[in-house]
Legacy VTK file of the C-alpha trace (Angstrom):
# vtk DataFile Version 3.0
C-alpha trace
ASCII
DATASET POLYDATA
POINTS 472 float
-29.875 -47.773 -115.884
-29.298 -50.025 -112.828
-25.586 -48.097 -112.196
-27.756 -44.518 -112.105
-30.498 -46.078 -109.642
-27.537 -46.902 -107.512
-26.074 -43.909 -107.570
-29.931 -42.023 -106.713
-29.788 -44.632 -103.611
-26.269 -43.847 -102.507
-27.116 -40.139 -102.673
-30.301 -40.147 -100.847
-28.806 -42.239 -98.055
-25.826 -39.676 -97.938
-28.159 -36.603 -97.388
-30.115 -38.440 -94.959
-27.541 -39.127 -93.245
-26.444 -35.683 -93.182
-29.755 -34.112 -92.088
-29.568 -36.866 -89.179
-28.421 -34.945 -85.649
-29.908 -31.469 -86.284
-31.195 -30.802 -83.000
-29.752 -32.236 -79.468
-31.392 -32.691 -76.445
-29.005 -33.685 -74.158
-27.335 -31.736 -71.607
-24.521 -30.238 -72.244
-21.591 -32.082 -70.407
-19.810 -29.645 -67.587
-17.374 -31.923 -65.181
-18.643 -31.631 -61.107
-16.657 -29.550 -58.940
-14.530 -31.980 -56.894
-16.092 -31.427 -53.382
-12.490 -31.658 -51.388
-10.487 -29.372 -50.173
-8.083 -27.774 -52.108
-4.827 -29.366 -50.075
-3.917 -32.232 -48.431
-4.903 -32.133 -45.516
-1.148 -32.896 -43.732
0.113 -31.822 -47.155
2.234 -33.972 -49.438
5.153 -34.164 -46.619
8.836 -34.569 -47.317
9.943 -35.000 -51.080
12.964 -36.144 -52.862
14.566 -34.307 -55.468
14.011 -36.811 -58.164
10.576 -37.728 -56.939
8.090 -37.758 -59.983
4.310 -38.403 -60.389
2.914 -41.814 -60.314
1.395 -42.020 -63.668
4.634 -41.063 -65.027
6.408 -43.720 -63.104
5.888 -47.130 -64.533
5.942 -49.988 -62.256
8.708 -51.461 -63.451
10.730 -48.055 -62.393
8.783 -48.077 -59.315
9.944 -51.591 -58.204
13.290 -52.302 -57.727
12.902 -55.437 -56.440
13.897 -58.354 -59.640
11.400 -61.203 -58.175
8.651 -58.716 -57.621
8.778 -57.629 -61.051
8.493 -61.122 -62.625
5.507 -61.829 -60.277
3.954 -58.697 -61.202
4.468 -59.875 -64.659
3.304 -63.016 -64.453
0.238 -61.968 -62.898
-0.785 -59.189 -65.674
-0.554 -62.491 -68.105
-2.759 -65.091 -65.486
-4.816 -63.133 -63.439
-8.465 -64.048 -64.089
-10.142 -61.413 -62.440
-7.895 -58.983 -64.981
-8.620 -61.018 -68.013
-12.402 -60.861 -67.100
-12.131 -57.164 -67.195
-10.072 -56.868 -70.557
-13.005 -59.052 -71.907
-15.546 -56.873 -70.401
-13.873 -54.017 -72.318
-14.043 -56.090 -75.837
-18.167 -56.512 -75.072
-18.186 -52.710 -74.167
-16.483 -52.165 -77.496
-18.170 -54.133 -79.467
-21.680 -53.056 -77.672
-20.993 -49.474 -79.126
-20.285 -50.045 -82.234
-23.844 -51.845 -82.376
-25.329 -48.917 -81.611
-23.161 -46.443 -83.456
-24.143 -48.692 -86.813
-27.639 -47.467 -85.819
-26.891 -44.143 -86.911
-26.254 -45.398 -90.651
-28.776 -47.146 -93.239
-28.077 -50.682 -93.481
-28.570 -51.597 -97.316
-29.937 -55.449 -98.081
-30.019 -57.087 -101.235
-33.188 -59.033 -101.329
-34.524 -61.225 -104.364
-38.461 -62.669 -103.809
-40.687 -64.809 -106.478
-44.226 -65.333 -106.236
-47.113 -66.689 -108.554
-50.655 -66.111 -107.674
-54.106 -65.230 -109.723
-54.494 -61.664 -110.668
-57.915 -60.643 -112.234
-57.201 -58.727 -115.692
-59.646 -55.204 -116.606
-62.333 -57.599 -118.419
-62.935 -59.546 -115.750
-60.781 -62.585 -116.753
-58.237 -64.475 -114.422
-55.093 -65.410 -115.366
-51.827 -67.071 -113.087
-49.178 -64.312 -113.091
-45.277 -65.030 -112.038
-44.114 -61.844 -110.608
-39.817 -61.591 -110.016
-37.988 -58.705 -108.048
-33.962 -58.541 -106.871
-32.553 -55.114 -105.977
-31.423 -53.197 -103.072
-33.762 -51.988 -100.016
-32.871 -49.689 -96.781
-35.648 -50.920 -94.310
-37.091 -48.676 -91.452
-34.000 -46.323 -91.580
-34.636 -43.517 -89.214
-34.064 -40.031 -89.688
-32.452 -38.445 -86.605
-33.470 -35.119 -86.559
-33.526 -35.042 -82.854
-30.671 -37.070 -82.250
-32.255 -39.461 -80.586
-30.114 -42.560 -82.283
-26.980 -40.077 -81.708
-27.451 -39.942 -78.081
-28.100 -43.609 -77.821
-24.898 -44.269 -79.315
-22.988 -41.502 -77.267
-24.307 -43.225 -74.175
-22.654 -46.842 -75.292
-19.890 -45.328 -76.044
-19.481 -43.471 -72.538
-20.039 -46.546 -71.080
-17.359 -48.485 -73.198
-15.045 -45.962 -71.956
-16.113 -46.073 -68.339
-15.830 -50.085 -68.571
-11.879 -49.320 -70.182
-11.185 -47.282 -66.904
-12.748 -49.966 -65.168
-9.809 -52.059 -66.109
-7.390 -49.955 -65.751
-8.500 -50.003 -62.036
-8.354 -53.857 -62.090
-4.428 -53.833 -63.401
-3.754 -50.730 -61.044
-4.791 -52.989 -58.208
-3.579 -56.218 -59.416
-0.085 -54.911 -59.371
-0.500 -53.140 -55.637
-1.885 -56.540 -54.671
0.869 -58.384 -55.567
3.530 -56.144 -54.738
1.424 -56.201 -51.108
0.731 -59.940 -50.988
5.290 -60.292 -52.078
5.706 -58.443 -49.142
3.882 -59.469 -46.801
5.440 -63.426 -47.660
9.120 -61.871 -46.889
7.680 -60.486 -43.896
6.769 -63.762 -43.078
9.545 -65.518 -43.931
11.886 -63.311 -41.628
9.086 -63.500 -38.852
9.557 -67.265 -38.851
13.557 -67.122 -38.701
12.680 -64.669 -35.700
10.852 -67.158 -34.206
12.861 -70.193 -34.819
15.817 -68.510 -33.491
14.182 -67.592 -30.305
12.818 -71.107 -30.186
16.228 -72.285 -30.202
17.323 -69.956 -27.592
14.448 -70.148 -25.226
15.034 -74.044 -25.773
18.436 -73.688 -24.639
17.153 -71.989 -21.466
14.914 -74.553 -20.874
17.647 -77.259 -20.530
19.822 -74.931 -18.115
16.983 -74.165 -16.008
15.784 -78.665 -16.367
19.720 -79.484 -15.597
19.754 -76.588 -12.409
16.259 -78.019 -11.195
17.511 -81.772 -11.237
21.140 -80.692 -9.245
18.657 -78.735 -6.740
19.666 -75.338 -7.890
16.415 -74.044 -9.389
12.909 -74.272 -8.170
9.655 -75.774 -9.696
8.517 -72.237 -10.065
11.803 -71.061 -12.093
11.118 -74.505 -14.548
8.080 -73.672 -15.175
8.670 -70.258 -16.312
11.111 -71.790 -18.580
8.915 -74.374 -19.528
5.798 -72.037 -20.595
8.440 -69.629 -22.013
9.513 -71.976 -24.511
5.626 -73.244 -25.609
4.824 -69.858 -26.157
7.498 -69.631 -28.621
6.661 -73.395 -30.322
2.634 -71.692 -30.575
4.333 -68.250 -32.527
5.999 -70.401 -34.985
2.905 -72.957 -35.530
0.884 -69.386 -35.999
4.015 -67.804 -37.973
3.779 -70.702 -40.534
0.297 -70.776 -40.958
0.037 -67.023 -41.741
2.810 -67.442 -44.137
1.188 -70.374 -46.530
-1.806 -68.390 -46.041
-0.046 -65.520 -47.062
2.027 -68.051 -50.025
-1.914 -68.717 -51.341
-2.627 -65.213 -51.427
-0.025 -64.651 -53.494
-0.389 -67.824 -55.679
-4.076 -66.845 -56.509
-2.835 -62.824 -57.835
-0.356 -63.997 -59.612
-2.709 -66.887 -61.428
-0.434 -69.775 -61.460
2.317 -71.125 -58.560
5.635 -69.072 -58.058
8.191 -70.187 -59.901
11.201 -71.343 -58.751
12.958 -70.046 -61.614
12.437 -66.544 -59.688
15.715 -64.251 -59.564
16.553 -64.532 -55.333
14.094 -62.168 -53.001
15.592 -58.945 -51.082
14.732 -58.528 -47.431
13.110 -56.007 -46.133
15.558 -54.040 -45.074
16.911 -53.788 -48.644
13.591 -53.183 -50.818
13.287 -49.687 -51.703
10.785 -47.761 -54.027
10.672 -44.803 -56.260
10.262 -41.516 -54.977
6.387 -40.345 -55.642
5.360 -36.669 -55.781
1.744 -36.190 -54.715
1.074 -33.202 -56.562
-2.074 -31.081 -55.797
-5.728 -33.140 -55.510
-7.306 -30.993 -58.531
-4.525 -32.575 -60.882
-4.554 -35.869 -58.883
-7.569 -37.446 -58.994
-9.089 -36.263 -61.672
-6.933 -38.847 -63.514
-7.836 -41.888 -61.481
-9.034 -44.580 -63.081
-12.042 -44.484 -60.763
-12.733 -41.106 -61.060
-12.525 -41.153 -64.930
-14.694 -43.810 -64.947
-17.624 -42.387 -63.059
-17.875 -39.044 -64.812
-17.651 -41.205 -68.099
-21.043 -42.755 -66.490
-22.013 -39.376 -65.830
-21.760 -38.316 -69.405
-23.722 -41.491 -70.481
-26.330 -40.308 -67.810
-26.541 -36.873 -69.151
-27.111 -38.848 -73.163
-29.704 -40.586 -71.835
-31.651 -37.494 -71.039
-31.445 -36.808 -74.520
-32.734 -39.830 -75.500
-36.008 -39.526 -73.398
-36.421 -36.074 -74.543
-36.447 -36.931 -78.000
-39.774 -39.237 -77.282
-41.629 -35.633 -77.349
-40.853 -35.069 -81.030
-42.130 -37.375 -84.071
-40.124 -40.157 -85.023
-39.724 -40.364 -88.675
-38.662 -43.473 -90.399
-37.641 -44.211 -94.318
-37.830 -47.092 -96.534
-36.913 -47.415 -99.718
-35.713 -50.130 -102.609
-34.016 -49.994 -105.956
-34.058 -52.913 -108.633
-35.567 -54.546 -111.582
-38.863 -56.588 -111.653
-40.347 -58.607 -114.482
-43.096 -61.444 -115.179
-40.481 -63.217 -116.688
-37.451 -64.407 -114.803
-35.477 -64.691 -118.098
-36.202 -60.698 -118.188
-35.984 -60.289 -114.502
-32.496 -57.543 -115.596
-33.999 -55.660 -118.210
-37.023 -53.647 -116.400
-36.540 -51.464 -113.182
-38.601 -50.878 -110.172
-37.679 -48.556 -107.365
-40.048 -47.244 -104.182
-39.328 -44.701 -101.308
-41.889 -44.329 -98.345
-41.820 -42.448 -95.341
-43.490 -42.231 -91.942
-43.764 -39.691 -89.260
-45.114 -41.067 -85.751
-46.122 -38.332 -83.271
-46.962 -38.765 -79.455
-50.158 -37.563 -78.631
-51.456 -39.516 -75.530
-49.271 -41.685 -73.280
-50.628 -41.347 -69.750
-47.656 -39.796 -69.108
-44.784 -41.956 -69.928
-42.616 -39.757 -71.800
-42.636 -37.668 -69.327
-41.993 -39.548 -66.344
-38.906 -41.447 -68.405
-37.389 -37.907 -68.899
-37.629 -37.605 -65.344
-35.991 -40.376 -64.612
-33.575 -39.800 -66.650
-32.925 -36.627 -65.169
-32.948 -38.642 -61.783
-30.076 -41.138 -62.895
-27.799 -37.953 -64.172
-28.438 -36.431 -60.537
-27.308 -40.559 -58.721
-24.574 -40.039 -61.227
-22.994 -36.599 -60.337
-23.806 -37.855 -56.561
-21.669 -41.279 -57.202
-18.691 -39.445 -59.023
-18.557 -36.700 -55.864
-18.427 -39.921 -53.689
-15.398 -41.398 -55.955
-14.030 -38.054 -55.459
-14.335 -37.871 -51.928
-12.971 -41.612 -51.321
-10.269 -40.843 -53.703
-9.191 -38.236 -51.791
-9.423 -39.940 -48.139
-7.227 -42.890 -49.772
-4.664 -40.427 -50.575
-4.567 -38.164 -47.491
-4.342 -41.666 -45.587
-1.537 -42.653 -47.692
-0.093 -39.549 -47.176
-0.459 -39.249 -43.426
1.459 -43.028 -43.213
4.584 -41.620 -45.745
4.571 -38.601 -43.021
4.810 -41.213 -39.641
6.008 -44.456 -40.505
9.777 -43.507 -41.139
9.722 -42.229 -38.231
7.599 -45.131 -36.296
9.908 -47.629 -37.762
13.616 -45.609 -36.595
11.884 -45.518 -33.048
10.913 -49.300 -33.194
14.321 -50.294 -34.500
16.187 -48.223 -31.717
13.821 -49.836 -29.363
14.389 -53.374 -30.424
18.381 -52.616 -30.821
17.586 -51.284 -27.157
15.547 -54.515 -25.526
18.560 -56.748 -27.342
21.462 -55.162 -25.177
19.240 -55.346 -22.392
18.492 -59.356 -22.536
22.173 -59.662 -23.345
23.182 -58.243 -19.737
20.136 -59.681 -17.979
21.700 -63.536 -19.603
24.817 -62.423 -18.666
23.556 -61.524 -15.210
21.097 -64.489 -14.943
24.276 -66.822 -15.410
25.903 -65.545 -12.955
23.281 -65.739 -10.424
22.480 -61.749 -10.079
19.326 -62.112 -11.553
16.437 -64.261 -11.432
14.846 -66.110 -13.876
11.848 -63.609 -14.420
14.123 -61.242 -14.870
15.480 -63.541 -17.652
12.229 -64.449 -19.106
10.940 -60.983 -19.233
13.890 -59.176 -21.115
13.186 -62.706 -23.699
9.833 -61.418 -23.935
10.510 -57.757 -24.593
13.054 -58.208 -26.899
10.911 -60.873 -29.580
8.162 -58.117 -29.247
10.014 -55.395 -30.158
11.771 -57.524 -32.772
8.267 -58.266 -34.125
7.133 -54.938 -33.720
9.993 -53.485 -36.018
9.002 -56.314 -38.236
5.773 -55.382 -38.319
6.100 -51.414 -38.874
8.763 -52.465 -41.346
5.852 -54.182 -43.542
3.590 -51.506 -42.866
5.910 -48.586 -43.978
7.262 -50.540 -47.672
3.476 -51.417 -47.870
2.248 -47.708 -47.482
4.538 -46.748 -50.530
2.659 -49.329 -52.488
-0.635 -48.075 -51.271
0.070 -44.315 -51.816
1.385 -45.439 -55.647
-1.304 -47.346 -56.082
-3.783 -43.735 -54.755
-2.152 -41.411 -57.090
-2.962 -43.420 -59.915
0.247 -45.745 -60.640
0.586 -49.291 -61.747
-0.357 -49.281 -65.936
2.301 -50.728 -67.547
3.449 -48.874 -70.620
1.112 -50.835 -73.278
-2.475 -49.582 -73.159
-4.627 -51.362 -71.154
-7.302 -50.582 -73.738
-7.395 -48.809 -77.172
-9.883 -45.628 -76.239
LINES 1 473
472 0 1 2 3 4 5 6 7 8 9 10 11 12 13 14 15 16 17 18 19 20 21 22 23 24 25 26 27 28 29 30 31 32 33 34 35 36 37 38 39 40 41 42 43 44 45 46 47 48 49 50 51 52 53 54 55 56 57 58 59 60 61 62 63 64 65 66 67 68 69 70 71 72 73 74 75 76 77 78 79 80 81 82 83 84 85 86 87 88 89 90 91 92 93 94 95 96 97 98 99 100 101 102 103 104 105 106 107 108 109 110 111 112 113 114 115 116 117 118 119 120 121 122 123 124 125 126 127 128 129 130 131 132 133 134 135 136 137 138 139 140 141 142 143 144 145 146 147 148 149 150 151 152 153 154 155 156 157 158 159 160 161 162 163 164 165 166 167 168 169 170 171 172 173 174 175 176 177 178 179 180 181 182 183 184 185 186 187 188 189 190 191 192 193 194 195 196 197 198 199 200 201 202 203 204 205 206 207 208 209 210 211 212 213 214 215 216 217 218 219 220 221 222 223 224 225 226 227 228 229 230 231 232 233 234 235 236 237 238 239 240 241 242 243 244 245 246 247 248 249 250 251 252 253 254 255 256 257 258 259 260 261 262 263 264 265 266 267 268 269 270 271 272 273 274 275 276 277 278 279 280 281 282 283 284 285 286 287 288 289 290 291 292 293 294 295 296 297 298 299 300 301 302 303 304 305 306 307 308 309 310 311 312 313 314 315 316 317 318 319 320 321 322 323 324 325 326 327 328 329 330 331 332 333 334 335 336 337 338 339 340 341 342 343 344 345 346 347 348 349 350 351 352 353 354 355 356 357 358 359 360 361 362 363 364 365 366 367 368 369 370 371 372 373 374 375 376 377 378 379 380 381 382 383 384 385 386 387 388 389 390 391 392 393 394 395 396 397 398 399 400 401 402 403 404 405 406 407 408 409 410 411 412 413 414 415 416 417 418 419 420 421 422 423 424 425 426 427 428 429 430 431 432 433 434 435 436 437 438 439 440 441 442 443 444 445 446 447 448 449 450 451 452 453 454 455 456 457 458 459 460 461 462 463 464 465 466 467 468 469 470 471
């Protein structure tokens, strides 16, 4: 008898379920038109032959660097603010799975006692002992109108949304370091630059102190020498300030000090990068990270409306119970007891507050398609930016290189000039000048142009490593 009371429970709950859903009120879901023009605007410039997307391009194919990649490494494993957004995705998850086990009965199995007076059909009293165990669904409602379906679809968008949030946060962890790694080489060859014109400039200042103490300079020729070589002792305080700052920067991505285990670091000159195709915007950034995540808030916008619309229709709730009861707790197995009650709750006056929350609900899906065109439109500036730098800097940096190469013959003949008394010591000072500027300068462009490749991998969606960031 108890089996076949089961079984009436199971199936009741099992065509509930199944009537649950029948009408939906939310909006269908139709993605925005990206408002951004259909090309580049310099359009994607030169290309290699082997060049491939950047979401097919994992970043360690990208990087050919050996100590980047171990950095980069190290930092997906330590990096707090990535860790805090993997554990953001596990509360997401487990947030929408809460509200998806809404959409389901949840079955308790209850046993309750109680002894009290109880007045018999002739008028007498008597103490009865009354005994009941079983099964009960409590409050269960039936979603006709999909409110509890919509609720659930909205978590679940926003689980999503919070999994493409992290995939932003690893996508920018690894640009940050790769960024942060180059800048420290940068450094590090800025402050041989400097120490080596230190040295020199030092070496100047001792010709020019021995010529003024035999007479054959003046005060005015020491001094230039003199203020020449501070100017250079000020770069390299500077120059090794901005590197540990740089060093920290570094330290704090990566979540834990550089080894020194590290394979040895290439310079500059020798770091190269994949080859990125930029493809057309339409098939670009609709994968973003970013972008994937705000239309995922969209569609938990457009659930919501759903939700609020339901309010309009009765809500109708079940409860039910299967068991045994008896007087007797030595019988309490061989007598059963079952009960099934519904309810149906109807608006009929609220002053207006359905109303106004499907309004505002219709209000946050409009903020939402207005905050995904915005991701759109940035998405697309951070590209054509990256874009414009892959189309100038190549060439920026040849010029700057012949220009340094240029301003280094020309302080060669001006010394060799200087020391044999054809030119003056401004003459000297100013070719010194020139060429540690342009020496910086290609320094500096150099940095700019290996970091641009980062940024633009980083724009067209590169820098997940091959594992999942999250299970979607």
């Amino acid at each position: 008898m108890m089996t076949s009371k089961l079984s009436v429970l199971a199936a009741a709950a099992a065509t509930v379920a199944l009537l649950t859903g029948c009408v939906n009120l939310a909006p269908d879901h139709q993605r925005p038109d990206a408002p951004v023009a259909p090309q580049w605007p310099q359009g994607p410039g030169a290309e290699a032959t082997d060049a491939k997307a950047a979401t097919e391009l994992q970043w360690q194919q990208f990087f050919r660097d050996e100590r980047l990649k171990q950095l980069i490494d190290l930092a997906l494993k330590n990096n707090r603010d990535l860790r805090i957004a993997l554990l953001n995705v596990d509360v997401a998850r487990a947030q929408a799975n809460v509200t998806a086990a809404n959409r389901w009965p949840t079955v308790n199995a209850g046993f309750s006692a109680s002894r009290g007076p109880q007045t018999t059909a002739n008028g007498d009293s008597r103490i009865v002992n009354a005994y009941q165990a079983g099964l009960q669904i409590t409050s269960y409602e039936i979603d006709l109108f999909s409110r509890v379906k919509n609720q659930s679809a909205a978590s679940f968008a926003q689980y999503l949304a919070t999994g493409e949030a992290a995939r932003s946060a690893q996508i920018s962890l690894v640009a940050g370091v790769a960024s942060a790694y180059l800048a420290v080489q940068a450094d590090e060859e800025l402050l041989a630059l400097t120490r080596q014109t230190l040295a020199t400039r030092e070496d100047s200042l001792k010709l020019m102190q021995l010529k003024f103490d035999n007479g054959a300079a003046s005060n005015l020729d020491l001094s230039t020498a003199k203020s020449s070589y501070e100017a250079a002792r000020a770069t390299l305080a500077q120059a090794e300030r901005t590197r540990q700052q740089d060093l920290n920067a570094l330290t704090l991505l990566v979540g834990q000090g550089v080894p020194d285990s590290l394979p040895q670091s290439r310079p500059l000159s020798d770091q190269t990068m994949g080859a990125l195709l930029a493809g057309m915007p339409s098939q670009v950034l609709v994968g973003r990270p970013d972008v994937v995540q705000a239309e995922q808030q969209l569609v938990a916008a457009e659930a919501n409306i759903g939700v609020a619309r339901a309010a309009y229709f009765p809500s109708i709730t079940l409860t039910s119970s299967v068991g045994t009861a008896s007087s007797a707790l030595r019988d309490l197995f061989s007598q059963s007891a079952w009960s099934i009650a519904g309810s149906a709750l109807m608006p009929i006056f609220d002053a207006g507050r359905v109303r106004n929350n499907v309004d505002a609900a219709k209000a946050n899906r409009e903020i939402a398609v207005a905050q995904y065109e915005k991701v759109v439109q940035t998405a697309f500036r951070e590209v054509a930016d990256a874009l414009a730098g892959r189309a100038t800097l190549d060439e920026q940096l040849r010029a700057q290189d012949a220009q340094a190469a240029a301003e280094a013959t020309r302080l060669e003949l001006v010394d060799l000039s200087f020391r044999n008394g054809a030119a003056s010591s401004l003459d000297l000072l100013d070719a010194q000048r020139a060429t540690f500027a342009a020496q910086q300068a290609a320094l500096q462009v150099r940095l700019a142009q290996l970091q641009n490749q980062v940024q633009l991998y980083k724009v067209l969606g590169g820098g997940v490593s091959s594992g999942a960031v999250v299970s979607q």
